[in-house]
N, C-alpha and C positions, 0 to 999 in steps of 0.2 A: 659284576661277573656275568650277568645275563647280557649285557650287550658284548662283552668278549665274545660268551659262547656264542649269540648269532651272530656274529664278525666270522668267526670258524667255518659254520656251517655255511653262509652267503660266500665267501670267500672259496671253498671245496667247489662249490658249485658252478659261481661265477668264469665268465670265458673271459673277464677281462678287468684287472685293477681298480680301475675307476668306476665300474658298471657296480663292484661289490662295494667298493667306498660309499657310496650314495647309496645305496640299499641298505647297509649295515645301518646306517645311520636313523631307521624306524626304529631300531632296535630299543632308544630311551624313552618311547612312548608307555610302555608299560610301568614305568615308574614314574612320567608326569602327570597321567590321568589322576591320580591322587591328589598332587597337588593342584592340580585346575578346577577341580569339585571343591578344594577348601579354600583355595581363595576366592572361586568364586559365592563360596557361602553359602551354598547349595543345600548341604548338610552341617550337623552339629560334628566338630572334631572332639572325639570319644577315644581313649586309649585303649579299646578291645576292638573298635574297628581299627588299630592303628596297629594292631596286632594282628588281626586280621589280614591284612594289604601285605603284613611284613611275612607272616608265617607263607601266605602265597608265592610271595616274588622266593624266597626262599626254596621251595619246590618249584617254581620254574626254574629258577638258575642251576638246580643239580639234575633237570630234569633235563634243559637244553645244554648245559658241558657235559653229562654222560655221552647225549648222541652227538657232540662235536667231537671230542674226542676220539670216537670209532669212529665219526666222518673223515675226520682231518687225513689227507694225504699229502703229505710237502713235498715229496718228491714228482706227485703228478701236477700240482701248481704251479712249482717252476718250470717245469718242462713245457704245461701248455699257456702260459701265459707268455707275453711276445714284447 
């Protein structure tokens, strides 16, 4: 859900398809950092920081589709994209 909603919001923004395509695409970084810290074994995996990561990503996701949602314009997308 969080990389939708930044899909939404790069996409409103964006002057051009492919320029938001590639951009949106940072969007799964927020949910690998976690797994790059435990495979690389960095820290001990604890189910309250596993909780932790979840309860967050959880308020970012309703945090970034609230303001996609009142970003989102489809009518000005299609019109200014070419």
């Amino acid at each position: 859900m969080f990389s939708v909603g930044v899909t939404m919001i790069v996409s409103s923004k964006a002057s051009d398809a492919r320029a938001a395509y590639q951009f949106s695409s940072l969007a799964i970084l927020p949910g690998l950092i976690p797994l790059i810290v435990y495979t690389s074994m960095k820290t001990l995996v604890d189910i309250r920081l596993i909780a932790l990561e979840g309860g967050i990503l959880v308020v970012a996701c309703v945090a970034v589709l609230t303001f996609a949602i009142k970003l989102f314009r489809r009518e000005q997308i299609l019109t200014r994209w070419k």
